[in-house]
C-alpha positions in Angstrom: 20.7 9.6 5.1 23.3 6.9 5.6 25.2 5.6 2.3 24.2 2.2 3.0 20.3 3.3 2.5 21.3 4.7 -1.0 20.2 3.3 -3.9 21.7 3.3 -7.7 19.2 4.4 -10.2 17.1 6.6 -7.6 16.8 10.2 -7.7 17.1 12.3 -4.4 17.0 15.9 -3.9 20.3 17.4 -2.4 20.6 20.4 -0.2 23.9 21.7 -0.4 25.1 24.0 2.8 25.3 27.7 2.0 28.7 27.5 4.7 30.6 24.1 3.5 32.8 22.4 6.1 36.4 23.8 6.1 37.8 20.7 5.1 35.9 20.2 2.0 36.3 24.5 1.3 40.1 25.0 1.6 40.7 21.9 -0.6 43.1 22.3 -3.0 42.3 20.1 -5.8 45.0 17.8 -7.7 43.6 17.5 -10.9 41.0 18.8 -13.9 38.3 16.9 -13.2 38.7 17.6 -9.2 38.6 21.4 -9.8 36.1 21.0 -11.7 33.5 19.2 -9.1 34.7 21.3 -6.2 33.7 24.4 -8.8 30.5 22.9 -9.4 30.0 22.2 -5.6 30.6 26.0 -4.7 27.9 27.1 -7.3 25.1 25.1 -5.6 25.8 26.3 -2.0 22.7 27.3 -0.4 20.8 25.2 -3.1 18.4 22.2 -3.7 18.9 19.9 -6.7 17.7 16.5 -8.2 20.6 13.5 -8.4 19.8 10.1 -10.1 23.0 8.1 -8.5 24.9 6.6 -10.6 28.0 4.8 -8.0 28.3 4.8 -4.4 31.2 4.6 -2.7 30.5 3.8 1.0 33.6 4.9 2.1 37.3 4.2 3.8 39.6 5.4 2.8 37.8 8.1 2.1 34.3 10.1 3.2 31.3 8.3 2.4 30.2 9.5 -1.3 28.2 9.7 -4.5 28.0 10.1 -8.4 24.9 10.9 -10.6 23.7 12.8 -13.0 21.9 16.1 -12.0 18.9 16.7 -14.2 18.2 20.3 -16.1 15.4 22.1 -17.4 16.2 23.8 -20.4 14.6 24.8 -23.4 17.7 25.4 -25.2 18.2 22.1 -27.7 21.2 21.4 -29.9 21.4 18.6 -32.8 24.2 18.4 -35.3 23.3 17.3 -39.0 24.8 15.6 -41.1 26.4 16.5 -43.9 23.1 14.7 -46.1 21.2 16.4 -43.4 22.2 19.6 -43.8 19.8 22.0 -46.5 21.8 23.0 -49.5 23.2 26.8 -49.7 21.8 29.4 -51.8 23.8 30.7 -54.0 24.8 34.4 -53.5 
């Protein structure tokens, strides 16, 4: 698929290669958030995941690419109270 057919707001499955190009594997990244994606790109090698695409950037200067927001299954829900919220303590 070519960046030009991609659409924001759509969800496509990606197929990460087990064996990533060179270029993109012997990357040294130059900040946080870089080590971070390249981190998160080496635990889906050999994988298949859903992406709803958030930005597309078709391109020069750099390679063709994509952000989004990769959906989860979990059943594992967290939801901080409030102070009001929040049952009073027994006394001991």
């Amino acid at each position: 698929m070519r960046a030009k057919d991609i659409r924001i707001g759509e969800t496509y499955m990606v197929c990460v290669p087990q064996r990533l190009p060179r270029d993109l594997r012997d990357r040294l990244p130059r900040d946080r958030e870089t080590f971070a994606a390249y981190m998160r790109l080496h635990l889906h090698r050999g994988k298949r995941f859903d992406l709803t695409v958030t930005s597309v950037d078709p391109g020069p200067p750099g390679r063709p690419s994509v952000d989004g927001v990769e959906t989860l299954k979990t059943s594992k829900v967290a939801l901080p109270l409030t102070s009001e919220q929040r049952p009073p303590r027994a006394a001991p």
